[in-house]
N, C-alpha and C positions, 0 to 999 in steps of 0.2 A: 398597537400604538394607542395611546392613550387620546383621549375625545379634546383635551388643549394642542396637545402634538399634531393632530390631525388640523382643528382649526386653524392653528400657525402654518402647517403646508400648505391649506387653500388661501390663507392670506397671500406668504409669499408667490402664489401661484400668479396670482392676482393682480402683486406687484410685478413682476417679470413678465407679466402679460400685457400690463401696461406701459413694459419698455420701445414694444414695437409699434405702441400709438404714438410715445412722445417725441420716436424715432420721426415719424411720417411728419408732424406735427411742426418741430424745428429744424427738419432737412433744407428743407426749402428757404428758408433766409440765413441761416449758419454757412451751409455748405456740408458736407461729408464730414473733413478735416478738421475743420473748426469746433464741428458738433461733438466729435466724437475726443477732441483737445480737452471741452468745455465739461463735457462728461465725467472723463477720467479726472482730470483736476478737481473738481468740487467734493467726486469721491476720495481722493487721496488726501487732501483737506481734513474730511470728518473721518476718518480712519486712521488717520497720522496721530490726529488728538486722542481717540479711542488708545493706540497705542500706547501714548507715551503717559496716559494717566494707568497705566495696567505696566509701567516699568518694565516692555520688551524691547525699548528703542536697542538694546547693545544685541538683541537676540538679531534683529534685522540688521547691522551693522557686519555681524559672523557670518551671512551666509549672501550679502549683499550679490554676490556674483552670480548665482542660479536664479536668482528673485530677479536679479536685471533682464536677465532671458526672458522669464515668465513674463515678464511684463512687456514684452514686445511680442510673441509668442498666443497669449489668453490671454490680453486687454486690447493691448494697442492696436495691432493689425486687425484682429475680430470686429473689434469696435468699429474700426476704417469702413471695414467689407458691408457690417449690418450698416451702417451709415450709408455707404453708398448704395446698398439694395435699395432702402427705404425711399428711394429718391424714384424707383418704379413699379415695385412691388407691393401688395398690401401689408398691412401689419400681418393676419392673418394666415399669408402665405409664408411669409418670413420665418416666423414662428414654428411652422411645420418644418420646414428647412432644419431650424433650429434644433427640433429634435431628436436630428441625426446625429447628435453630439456621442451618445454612448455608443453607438453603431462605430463610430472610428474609434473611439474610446479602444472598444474589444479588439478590435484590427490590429491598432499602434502596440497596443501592450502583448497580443499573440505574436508578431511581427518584430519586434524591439526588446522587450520582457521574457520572452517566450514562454508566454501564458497561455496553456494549453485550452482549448476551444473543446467545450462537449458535441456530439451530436447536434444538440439541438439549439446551441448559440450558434453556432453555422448555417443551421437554416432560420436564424434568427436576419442573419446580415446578408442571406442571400434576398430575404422578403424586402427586409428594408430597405436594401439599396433597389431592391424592384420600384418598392412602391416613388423609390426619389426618381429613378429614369422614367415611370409610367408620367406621374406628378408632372414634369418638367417638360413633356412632350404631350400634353393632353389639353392645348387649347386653350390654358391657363394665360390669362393676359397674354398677348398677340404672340402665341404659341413659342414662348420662349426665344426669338429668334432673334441673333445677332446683328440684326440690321436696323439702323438708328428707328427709337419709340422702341424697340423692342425690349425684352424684361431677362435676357440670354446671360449677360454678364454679369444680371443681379441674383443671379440662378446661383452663377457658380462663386459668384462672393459670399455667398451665404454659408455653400457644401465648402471655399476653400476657409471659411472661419472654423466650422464645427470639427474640420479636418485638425485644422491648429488648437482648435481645443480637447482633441484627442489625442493629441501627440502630446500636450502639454500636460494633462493628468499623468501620462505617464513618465516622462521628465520631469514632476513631482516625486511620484514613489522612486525614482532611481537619487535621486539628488535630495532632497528636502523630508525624505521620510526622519521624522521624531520633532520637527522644526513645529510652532503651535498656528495651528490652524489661522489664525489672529494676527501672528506677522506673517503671513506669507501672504495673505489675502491685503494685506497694507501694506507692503513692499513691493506684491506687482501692481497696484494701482499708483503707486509714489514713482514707481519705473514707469509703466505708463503712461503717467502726466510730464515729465522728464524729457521722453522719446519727442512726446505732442506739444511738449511747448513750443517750440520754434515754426514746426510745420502751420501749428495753429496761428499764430501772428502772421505768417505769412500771407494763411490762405482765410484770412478775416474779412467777415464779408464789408462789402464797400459802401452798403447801405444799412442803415443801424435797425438791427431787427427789432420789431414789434416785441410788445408783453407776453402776449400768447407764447411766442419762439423765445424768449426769454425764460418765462413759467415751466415749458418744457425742458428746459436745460438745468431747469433747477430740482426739476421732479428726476430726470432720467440720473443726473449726479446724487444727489443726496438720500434721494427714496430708493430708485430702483435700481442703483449700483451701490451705494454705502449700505442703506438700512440693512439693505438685501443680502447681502453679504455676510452682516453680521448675523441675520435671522438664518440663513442655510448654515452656518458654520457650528451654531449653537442646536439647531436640528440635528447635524450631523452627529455632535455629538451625545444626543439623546437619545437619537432612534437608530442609528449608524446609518453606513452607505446607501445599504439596500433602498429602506424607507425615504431617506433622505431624496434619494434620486427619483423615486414616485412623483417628483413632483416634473419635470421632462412630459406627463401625461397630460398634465393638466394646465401647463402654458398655453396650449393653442388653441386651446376652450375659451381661457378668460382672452386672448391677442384677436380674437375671431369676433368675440362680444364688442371687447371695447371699439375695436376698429366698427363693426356695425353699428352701433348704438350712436358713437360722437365722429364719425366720418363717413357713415355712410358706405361703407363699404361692403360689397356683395360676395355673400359666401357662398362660392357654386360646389355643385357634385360632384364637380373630381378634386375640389380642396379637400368634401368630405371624405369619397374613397379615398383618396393618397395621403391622405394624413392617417387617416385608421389603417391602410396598409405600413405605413412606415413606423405607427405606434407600437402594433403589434408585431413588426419585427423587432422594434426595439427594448420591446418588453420580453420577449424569447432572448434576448442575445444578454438583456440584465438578469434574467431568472425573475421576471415578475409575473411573468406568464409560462403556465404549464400545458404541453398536450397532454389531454384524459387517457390515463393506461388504463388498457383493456385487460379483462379478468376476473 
């Protein structure tokens, strides 16, 4: 990977990592629904225009039906779930959650695909879904428990998002493989915004949110879901999958910082072990990690 390639991955690491500060940030005067309404819309905004200056609007038009899925599927609902963790869990934690993404990733596609699993991506997803059951029972905010103040259902909003964004890569390759990275990434955030308009008026908060909850909805739309999207799509196709997905390592590094740095948030021992357990399963089940052969 070349030394620009590389600094665009920790950028976008960067930016992604500061989607679960600005998540914490504007939950709390938006609401869940609102947030994650206000989100996708701003993104589909600057995406729609990217679009239709690059002459794909008829591209998205052909395949408008798998694109509407996706976008309830890996935007909308994801979106909901990370939104409503945000409202009890740290950025920091989230983030690690987050990373199970390729861990179902490998599941849905041996499971649905029937993409055959080596050795040693199977002990890839047995680590990792370890390290999500140790994580989530280890004392982490009032011990994950389902009883009101508790962080139990923010637990499983997070693993049922990254679940939907595993099923949903793969519902890409069956459906939208040759379609260009560019509409399809602007077709489910336009589905998306579509799904969340009406819930978002609905659920609009009653008191007019401050600048702060304001600035964050502008940063989580425009920066960390529009920019973002275009910088991973153009990585993708620079460095391909592999490389590209490298960056899954390095979100809960910078979500960990920023959360500590501008919220004060406390990164304890077992966020560090269960996140290092669950990275390096994650990294055995993508092939970025090798056990040393003997010989």
């Amino acid at each position: 990977m070349k030394s620009g390639d590389l600094t665009e991955l920790f950028l976008l690491a960067a930016i992604w990592g500061g989607s679960f500060l600005f998540l914490r940030v504007g939950v709390g005067e938006f609401g869940a629904v609102s947030l994650a309404g206000m989100r996708v819309i701003g993104a589909a905004l600057l995406l729609l225009l990217v679009l239709a200056l690059r002459g794909h609007i008829g591209e998205l038009r052909r395949h408008w039906r798998p694109v509407l899925l996706l976008g309830l599927t890996n935007t909308a609902l994801p979106f909901l779930c990370f939104s409503y963790a945000a409202l009890s869990i740290t950025a920091g934690l989230a983030s690690i959650f987050n990373a199970t993404t390729p861990l179902f990733g490998a599941l849905v596609a041996w499971a649905w695909l029937k993409h055959r699993l080596t050795r040693l991506q199977v002990l890839g997803l047995v680590v990792g879904f370890a390290g999500v059951l140790w994580l989530a029972t280890s004392n982490v905010n009032n011990d994950a428990s389902f009883k009101p103040g508790g962080s139990g259902w923010a637990v499983v909003a997070c693993l049922g998002a990254t679940a939907m964004y595993g099923a949903s890569a793969s519902y890409t390759t069956r459906w939208l493989a040759g379609v260009s990275s560019l509409t399809v990434s602007a077709g489910i955030l336009v589905s998306a915004a579509a799904l969340l308009l009406i819930p978002t008026l609905l659920w609009w908060p009653v008191h007019a949110p401050s600048l702060s909850a304001w600035l964050a909805v502008a940063m989580l739309a425009f920066v960390c879901t529009g920019v973002a999207y275009l910088m991973y799509f153009r990585l993708l196709a620079r460095v391909g999958p592999a490389n590209a997905m490298a960056v899954t390592f390095l979100i809960p590094m910078f979500a960990m910082l920023w959360g500590s740095v501008f919220l004060d948030e406390v990164v304890t021992v077992p966020m560090l072990l269960g996140g290092a357990i669950i990275l390096s399963g994650t990294g055995l089940t993508m092939g970025l990690l090798k056990l040393p052969v003997r010989g």
